[in-house]
DSSP file (Angstrom, degrees, kcal/mol; ACC not computed):
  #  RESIDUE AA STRUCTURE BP1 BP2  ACC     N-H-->O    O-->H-N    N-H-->O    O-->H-N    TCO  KAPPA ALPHA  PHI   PSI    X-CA   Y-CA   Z-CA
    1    1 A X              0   0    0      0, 0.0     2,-0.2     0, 0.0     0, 0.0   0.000 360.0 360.0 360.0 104.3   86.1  176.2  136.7
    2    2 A X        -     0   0    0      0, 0.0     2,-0.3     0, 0.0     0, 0.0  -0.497 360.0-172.3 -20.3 108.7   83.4  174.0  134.9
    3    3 A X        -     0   0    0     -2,-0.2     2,-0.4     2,-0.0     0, 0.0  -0.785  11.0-153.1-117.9 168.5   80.5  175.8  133.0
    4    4 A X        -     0   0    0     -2,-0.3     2,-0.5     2,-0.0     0, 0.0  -0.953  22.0-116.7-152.9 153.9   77.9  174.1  131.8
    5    5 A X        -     0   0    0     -2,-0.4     2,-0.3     1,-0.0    -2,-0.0  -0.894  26.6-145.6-114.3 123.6   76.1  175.6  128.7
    6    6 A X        -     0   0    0     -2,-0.5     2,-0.1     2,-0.0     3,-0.0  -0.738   6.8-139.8 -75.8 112.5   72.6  176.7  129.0
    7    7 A X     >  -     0   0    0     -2,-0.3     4,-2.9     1,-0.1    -1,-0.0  -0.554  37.9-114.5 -80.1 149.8   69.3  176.6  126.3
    8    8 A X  H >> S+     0   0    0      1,-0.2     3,-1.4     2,-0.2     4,-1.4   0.930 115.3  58.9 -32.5 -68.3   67.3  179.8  126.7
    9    9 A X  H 34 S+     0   0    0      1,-0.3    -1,-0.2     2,-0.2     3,-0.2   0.821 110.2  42.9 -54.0 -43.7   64.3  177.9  128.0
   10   10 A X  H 34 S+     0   0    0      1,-0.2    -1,-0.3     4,-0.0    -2,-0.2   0.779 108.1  54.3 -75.7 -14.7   66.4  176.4  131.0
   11   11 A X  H << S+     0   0    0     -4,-2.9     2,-0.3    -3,-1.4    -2,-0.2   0.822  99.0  80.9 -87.8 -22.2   68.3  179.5  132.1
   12   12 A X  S  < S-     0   0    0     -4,-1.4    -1,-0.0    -3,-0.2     5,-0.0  -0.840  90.9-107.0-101.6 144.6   64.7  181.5  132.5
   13   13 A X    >>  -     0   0    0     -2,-0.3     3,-0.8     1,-0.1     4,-0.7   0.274  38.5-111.3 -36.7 155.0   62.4  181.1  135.7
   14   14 A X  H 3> S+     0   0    0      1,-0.2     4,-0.8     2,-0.2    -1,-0.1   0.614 112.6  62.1 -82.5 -27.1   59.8  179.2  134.6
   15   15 A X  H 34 S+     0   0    0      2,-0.1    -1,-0.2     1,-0.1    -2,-0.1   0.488  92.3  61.2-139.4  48.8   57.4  181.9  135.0
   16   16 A X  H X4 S+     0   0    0     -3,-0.8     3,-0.5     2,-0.1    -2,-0.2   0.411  97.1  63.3 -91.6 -28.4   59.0  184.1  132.6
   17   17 A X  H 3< S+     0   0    0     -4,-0.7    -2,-0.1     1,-0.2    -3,-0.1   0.867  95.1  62.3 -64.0 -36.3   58.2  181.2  130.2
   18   18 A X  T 3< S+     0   0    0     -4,-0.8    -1,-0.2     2,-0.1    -2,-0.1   0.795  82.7 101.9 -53.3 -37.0   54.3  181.9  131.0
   19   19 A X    <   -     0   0    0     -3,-0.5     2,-0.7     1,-0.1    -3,-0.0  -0.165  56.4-165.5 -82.7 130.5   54.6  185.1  129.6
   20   20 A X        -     0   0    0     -2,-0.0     2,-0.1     0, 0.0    -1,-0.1  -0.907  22.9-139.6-140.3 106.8   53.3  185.7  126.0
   21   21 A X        -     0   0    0     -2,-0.7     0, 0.0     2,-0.1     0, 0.0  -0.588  19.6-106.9 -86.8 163.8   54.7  189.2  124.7
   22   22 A X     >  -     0   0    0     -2,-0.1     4,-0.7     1,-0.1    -1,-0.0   0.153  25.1-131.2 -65.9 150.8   52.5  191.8  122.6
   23   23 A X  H  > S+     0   0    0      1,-0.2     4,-1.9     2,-0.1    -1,-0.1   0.805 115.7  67.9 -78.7 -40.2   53.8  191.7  118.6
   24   24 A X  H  4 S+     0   0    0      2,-0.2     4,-0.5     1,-0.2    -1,-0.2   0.404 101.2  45.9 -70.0  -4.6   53.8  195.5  119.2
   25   25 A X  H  > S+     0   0    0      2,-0.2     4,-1.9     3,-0.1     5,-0.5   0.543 111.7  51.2 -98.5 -64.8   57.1  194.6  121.9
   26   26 A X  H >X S+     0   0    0     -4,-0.7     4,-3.3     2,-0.2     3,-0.6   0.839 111.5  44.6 -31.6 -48.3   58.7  192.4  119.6
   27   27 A X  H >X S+     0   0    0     -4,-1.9     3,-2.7     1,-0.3     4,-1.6   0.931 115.5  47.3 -71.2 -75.4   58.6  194.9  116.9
   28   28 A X  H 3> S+     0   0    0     -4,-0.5     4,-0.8     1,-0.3    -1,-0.3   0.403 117.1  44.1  24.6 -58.9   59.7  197.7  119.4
   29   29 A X  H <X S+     0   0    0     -4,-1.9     4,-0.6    -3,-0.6    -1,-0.3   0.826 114.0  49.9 -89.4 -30.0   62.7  195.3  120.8
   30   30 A X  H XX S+     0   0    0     -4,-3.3     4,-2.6    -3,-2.7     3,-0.6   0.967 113.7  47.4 -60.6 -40.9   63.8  194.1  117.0
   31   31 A X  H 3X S+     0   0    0     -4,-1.6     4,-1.7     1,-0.3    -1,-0.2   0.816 115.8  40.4 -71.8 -21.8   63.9  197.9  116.0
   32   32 A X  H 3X S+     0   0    0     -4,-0.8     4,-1.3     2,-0.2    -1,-0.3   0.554 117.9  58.0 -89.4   8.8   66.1  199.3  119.3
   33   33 A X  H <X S+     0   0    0     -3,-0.6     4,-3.6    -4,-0.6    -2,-0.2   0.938 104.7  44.5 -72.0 -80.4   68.0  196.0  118.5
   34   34 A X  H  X S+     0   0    0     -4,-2.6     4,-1.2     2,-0.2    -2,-0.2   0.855 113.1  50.7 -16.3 -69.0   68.7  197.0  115.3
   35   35 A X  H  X S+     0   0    0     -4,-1.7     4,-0.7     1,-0.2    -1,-0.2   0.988 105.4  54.6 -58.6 -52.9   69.8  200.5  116.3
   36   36 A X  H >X S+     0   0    0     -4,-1.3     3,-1.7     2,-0.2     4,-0.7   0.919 104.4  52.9 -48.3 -61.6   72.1  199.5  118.8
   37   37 A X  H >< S+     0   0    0     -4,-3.6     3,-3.9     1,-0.3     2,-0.4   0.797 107.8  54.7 -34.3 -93.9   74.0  197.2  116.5
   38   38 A X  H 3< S+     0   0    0     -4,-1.2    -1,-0.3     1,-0.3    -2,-0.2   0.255 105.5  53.5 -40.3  -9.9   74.4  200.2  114.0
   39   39 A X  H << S+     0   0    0     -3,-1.7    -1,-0.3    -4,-0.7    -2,-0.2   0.355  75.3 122.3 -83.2   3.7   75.8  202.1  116.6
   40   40 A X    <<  -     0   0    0     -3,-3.9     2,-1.0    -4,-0.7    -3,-0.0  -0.351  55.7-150.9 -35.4 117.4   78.2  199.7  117.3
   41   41 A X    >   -     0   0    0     -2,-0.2     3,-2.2     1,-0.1    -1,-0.1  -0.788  16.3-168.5-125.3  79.4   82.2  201.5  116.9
   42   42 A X  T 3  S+     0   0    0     -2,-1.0    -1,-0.1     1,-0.3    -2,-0.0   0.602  74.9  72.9 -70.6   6.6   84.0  197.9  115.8
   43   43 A X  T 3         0   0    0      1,-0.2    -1,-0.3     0, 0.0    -2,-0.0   0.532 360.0 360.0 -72.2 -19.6   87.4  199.7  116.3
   44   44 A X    <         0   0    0     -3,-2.2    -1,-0.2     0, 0.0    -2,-0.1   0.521 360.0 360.0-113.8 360.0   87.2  199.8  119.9
């Protein structure tokens, strides 16, 4: 099976690309980002 390796900008629709998100999202997605990693259980 053959994969071929994707940049972000070609693997999203093209008008996801239009999209220009809030700074208030960014912050929002860095900070549950953030949590989620630290609840990360590297034992398992």
């Amino acid at each position: 099976m053959n994969h071929k390796i994707l940049r972000p900008r070609q693997a999203l629709n093209k008008a996801c690309l239009k999209v220009k998100p809030v700074r208030k999202d960014i912050e929002v997605f860095k900070t549950n980002l953030i949590n989620f990693i630290d609840q990360i259980n590297e034992s398992e």
